[in-house]
C-alpha positions in Angstrom: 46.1 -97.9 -97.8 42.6 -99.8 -98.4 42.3 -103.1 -100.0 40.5 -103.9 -103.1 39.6 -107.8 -103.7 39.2 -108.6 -107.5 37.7 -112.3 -108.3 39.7 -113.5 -111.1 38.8 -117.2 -111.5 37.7 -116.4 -115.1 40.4 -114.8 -116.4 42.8 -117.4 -117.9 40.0 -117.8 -120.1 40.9 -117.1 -123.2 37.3 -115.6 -124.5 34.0 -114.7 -122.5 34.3 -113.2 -119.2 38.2 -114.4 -119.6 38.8 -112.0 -122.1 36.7 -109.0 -120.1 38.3 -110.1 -116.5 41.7 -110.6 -117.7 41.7 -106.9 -120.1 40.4 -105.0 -117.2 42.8 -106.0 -114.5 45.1 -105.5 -116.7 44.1 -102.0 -117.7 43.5 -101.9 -113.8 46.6 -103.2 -112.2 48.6 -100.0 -115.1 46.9 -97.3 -113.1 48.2 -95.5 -109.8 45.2 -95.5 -107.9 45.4 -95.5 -104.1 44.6 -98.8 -102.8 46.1 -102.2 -103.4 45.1 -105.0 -104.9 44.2 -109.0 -104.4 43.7 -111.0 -107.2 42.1 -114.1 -106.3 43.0 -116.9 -108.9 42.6 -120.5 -109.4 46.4 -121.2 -110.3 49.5 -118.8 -109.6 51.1 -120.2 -112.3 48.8 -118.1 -114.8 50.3 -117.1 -117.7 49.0 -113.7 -117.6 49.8 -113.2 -114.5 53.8 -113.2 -115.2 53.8 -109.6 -116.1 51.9 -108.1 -113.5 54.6 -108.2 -110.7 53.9 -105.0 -109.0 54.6 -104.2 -105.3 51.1 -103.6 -104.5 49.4 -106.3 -106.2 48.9 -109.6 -104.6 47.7 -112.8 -106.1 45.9 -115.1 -103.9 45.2 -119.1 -105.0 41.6 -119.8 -104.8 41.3 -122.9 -106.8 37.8 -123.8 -105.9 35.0 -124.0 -109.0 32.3 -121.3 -109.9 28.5 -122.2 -108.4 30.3 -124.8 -105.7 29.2 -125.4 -102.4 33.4 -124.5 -101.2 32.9 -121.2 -103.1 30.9 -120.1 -100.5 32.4 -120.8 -97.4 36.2 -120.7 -98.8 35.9 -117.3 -100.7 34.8 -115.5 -98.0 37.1 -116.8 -95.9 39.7 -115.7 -97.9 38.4 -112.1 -98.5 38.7 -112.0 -94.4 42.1 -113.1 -94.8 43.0 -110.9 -97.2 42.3 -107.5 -95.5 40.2 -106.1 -98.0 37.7 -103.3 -97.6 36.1 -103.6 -100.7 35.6 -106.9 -103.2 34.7 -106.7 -106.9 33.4 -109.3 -108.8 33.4 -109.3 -112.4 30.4 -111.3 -112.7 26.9 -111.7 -111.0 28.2 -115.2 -108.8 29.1 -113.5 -105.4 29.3 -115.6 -102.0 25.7 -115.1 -100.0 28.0 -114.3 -97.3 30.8 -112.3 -98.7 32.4 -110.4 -95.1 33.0 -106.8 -96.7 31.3 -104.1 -99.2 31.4 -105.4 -102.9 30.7 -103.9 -106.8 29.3 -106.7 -109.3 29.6 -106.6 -113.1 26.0 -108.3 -114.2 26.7 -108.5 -118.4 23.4 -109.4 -119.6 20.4 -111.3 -118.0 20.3 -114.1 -121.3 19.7 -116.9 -118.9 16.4 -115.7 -117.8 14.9 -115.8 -121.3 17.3 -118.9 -122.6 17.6 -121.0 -119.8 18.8 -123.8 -121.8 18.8 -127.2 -120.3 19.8 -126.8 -117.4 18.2 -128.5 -114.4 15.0 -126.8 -112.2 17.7 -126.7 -109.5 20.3 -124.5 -111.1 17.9 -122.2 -112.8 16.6 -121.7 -109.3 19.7 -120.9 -107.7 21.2 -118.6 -111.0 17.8 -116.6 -110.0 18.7 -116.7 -106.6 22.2 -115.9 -107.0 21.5 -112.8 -109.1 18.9 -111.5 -107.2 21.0 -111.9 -104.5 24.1 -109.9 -106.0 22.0 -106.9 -107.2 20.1 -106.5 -104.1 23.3 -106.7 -102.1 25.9 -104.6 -104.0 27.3 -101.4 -103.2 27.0 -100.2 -106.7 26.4 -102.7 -109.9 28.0 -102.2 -113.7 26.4 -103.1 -116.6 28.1 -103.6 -119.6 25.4 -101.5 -121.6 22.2 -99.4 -121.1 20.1 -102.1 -122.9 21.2 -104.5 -119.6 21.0 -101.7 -117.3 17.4 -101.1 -118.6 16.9 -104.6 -118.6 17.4 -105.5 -114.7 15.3 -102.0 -113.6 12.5 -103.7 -115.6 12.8 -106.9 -113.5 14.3 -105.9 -110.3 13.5 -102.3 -109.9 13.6 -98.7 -109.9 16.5 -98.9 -106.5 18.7 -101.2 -108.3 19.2 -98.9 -111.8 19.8 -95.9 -109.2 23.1 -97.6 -107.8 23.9 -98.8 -111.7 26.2 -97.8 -113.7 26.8 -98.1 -117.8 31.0 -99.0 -118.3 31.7 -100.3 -121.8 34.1 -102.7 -122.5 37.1 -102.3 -124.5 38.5 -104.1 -127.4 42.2 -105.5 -127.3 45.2 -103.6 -129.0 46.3 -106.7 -130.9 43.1 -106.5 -132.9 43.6 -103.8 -135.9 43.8 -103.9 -139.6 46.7 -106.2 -140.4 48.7 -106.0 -143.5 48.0 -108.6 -147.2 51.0 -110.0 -146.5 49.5 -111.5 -142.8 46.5 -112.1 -144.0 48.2 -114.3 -146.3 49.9 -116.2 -143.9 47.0 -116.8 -141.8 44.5 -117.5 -144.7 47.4 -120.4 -145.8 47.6 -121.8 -142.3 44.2 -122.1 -142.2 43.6 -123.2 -146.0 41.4 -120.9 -146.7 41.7 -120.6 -150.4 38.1 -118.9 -150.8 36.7 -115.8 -149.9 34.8 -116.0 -146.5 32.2 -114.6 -143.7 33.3 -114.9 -140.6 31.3 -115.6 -137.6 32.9 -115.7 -133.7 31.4 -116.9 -131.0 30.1 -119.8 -128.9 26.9 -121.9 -129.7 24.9 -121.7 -126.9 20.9 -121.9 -128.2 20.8 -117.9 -127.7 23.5 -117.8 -130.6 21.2 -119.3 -133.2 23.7 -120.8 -135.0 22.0 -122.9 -137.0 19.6 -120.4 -138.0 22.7 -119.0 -139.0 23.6 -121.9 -141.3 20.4 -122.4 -142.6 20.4 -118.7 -143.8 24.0 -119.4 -145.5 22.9 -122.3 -147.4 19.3 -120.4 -148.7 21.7 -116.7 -149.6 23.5 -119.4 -151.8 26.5 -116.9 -152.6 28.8 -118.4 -155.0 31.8 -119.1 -154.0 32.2 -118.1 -150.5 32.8 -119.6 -147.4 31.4 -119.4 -143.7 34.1 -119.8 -141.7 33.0 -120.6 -137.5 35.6 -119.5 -134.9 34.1 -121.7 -132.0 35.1 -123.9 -129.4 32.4 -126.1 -129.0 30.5 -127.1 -132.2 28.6 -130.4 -130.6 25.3 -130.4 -131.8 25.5 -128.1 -134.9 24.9 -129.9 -138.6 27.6 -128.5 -140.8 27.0 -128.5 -144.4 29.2 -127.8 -147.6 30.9 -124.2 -147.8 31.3 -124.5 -143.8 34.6 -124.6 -142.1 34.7 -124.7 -138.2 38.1 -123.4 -136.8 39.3 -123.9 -132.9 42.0 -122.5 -130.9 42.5 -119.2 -132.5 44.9 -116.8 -131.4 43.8 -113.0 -131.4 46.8 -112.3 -133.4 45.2 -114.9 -135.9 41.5 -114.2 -135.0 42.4 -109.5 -136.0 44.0 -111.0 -139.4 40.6 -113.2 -140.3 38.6 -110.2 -139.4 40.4 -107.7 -141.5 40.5 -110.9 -144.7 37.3 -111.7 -144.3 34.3 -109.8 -146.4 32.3 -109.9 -143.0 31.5 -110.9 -139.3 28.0 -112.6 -139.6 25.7 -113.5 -136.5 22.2 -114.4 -136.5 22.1 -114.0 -132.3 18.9 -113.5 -130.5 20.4 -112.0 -127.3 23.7 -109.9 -126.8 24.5 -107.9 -123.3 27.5 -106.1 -125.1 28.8 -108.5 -128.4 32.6 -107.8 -128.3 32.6 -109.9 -131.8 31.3 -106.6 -133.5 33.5 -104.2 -132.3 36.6 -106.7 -132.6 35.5 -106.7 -136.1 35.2 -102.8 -137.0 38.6 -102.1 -135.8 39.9 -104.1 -138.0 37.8 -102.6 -141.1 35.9 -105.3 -141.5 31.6 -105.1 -142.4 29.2 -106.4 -140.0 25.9 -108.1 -140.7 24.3 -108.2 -136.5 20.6 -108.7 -135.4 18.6 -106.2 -134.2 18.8 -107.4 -130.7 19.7 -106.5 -127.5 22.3 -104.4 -127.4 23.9 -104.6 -130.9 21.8 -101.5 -132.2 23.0 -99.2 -129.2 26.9 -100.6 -129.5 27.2 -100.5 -133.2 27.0 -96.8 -133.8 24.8 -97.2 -136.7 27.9 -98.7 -138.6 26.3 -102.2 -139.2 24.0 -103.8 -141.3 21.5 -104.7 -139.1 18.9 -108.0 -140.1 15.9 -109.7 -137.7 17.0 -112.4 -136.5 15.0 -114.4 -139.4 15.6 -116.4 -142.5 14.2 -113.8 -144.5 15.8 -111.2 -143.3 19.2 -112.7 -142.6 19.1 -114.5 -146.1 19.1 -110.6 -147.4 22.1 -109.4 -145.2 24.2 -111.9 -146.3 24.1 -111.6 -150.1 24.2 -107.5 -149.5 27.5 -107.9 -147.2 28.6 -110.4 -149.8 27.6 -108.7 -152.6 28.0 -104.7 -151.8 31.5 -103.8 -152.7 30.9 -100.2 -151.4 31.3 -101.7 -147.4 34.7 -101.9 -148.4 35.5 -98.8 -149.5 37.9 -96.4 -147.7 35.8 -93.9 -146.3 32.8 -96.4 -144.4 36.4 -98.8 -143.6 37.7 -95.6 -141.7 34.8 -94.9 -140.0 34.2 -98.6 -138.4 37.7 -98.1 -137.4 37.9 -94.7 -135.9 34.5 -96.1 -134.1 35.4 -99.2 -132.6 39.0 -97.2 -131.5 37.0 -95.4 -128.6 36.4 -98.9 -127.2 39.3 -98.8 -124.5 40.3 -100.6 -121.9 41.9 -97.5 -120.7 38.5 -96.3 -120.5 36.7 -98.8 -119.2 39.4 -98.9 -116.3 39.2 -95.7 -115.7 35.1 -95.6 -115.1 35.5 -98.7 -113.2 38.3 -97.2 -110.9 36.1 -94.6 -110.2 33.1 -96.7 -108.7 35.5 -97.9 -106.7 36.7 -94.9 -105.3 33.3 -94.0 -104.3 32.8 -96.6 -102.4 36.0 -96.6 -100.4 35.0 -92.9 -99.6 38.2 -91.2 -101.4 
């Protein structure tokens, strides 16, 4: 029976590529596909990794950091030791010299427009990596057809021919939850106000403080922004904002389906889980233009430029337009963001790998 390596040093992650390593595996690891499986971790004492004791499934410790110098010589060392025939990493960061066939993941190409601060030196060698990865894989997935499109621009016509489009899924545990949840939530959280909820990191590419600066020019009485982030450094909070950290899905599908809407004012998205999350649990979403948002959110979102202007005017219409909450456009953001599975996903991805194990 062949051998299929999976790299999962992201997935005790709880958001990210943690939450997209970790749901695929499992979705993955529930099929009966005809090979077995290595799972190569940074700790076997995972938490997720408790229910996934299946005969042919085999965790492996490999406790070294992403982008080191011992990723590259112990990985592949491993992989050898392993047995596998094929090796699939979930993201674009495989070893120069991984020993046997491999599939990539490549979610969005962000950092070659928003480098950020990083050093000359690392914004050389994510370049290098990449290149490296796409020009090296068996067959590549992309996480949407805007990315796909994307790396044919930059790296070519033969690297969109072995490409292939696999959406993500959302999570079971987000759907719409009952008044009496939401309650309990909105009192653990003291939120006492209605709110607009916004997910997501604060890297510059999130434009968060665009964001803000948007929220305090709408000036919509009575209404708070609530921020589920894990890192806030940097960004000037004002009155009306409330920053929350360590959010539970469970927690995070009752906020959606409380809140009056999921607000971004993002600049760049490969996939954006956040809007999707959102819809399945009825809620309206006010998304940018950009990237990938207009092809993932099925026409079901207001969409805004990512501009003061513009954004100022999505968030007093999603404030102020009762009609996005009314039964018929809340059952079709559901019914939408449903055919998001991970059963899906797993599937489409199972069958890239059967192609290239030849079965």
């Amino acid at each position: 029976m062949p051998i299929v390596g999976i790299d999962c040093r992201f997935a005790s992650q709880h958001a990210g590529l943690g939450t997209y390593t970790r749901s695929l595996v499992q979705a993955l690891l529930l099929r009966d596909d005809p090979w077995s499986t290595v799972l190569f971790v940074r700790s076997l004492k995972e938490e997720w990794l408790k229910d996934l004791k299946r005969e042919n499934v085999t965790p492996v410790e490999a406790s070294f950091p992403h982008y080191s110098f011992s990723e590259q010589w112990r990985l592949p060392q491993l992989i050898n030791r392993s047995g596998c025939d094929l090796f699939y990493a979930p993201h674009f960061n495989v070893p120069l010299r991984c020993p046997v066939p491999f599939v990539t993941t490549i979610h969005d190409l962000i950092l070659h427009r928003f480098p950020g601060e990083s050093s000359w030196l690392k914004k050389l060698a994510y370049r290098f990596t990449i290149s490296s990865a796409l020009r090296r894989s068996k067959s590549i997935i992309t996480v949407s057809r805007f990315t796909a499109d994307e790396i044919e621009k930059l790296y070519g016509s033969s690297v969109r021919e072995r490409t292939e489009v696999i959406y993500p899924g959302v999570s079971s545990v987000f759907s719409v939850r009952s008044a009496l949840e939401q309650d309990a939530v909105r009192s653990r959280y003291n939120l006492t106000k209605p709110f607009l909820l916004y997910v997501g990191g604060t890297k510059p590419h999130k434009n968060v403080p665009m964001l803000l600066q948007a929220f305090r020019a709408a000036a919509v009485d009575d209404v708070e922004l609530v921020l589920v982030s894990g890192d806030c450094a940097g960004i000037e909070l004002q009155d009306g904002v409330r920053v929350l950290a360590d959010v539970s899905e469970s927690d995070l599908a009752c906020l959606y389906s409380a809140a009056l809407g999921s607000v971004t004012a993002t600049r760049a998205e490969g996939f954006y889980l956040p809007a999707i999350e959102a819809m399945v649990c009825g809620c309206p979403v006010l998304a940018t233009n950009v990237g990938a948002i207009p092809e993932i959110s099925g026409g079901l979102a207001i969409l805004a430029k990512p501009t003061l202007h513009s954004l100022v005017a999505g968030l007093r219409l999603i404030v102020r337009e009762d009609i996005l909450r009314q039964d018929d456009q809340r059952s079709a953001r559901i019914e939408y963001a449903r055919s998001f599975s991970w059963d899906r996903t797993a599937e489409e991805t199972a069958k890239v790998f059967r192609q290239e194990l030849g079965l």
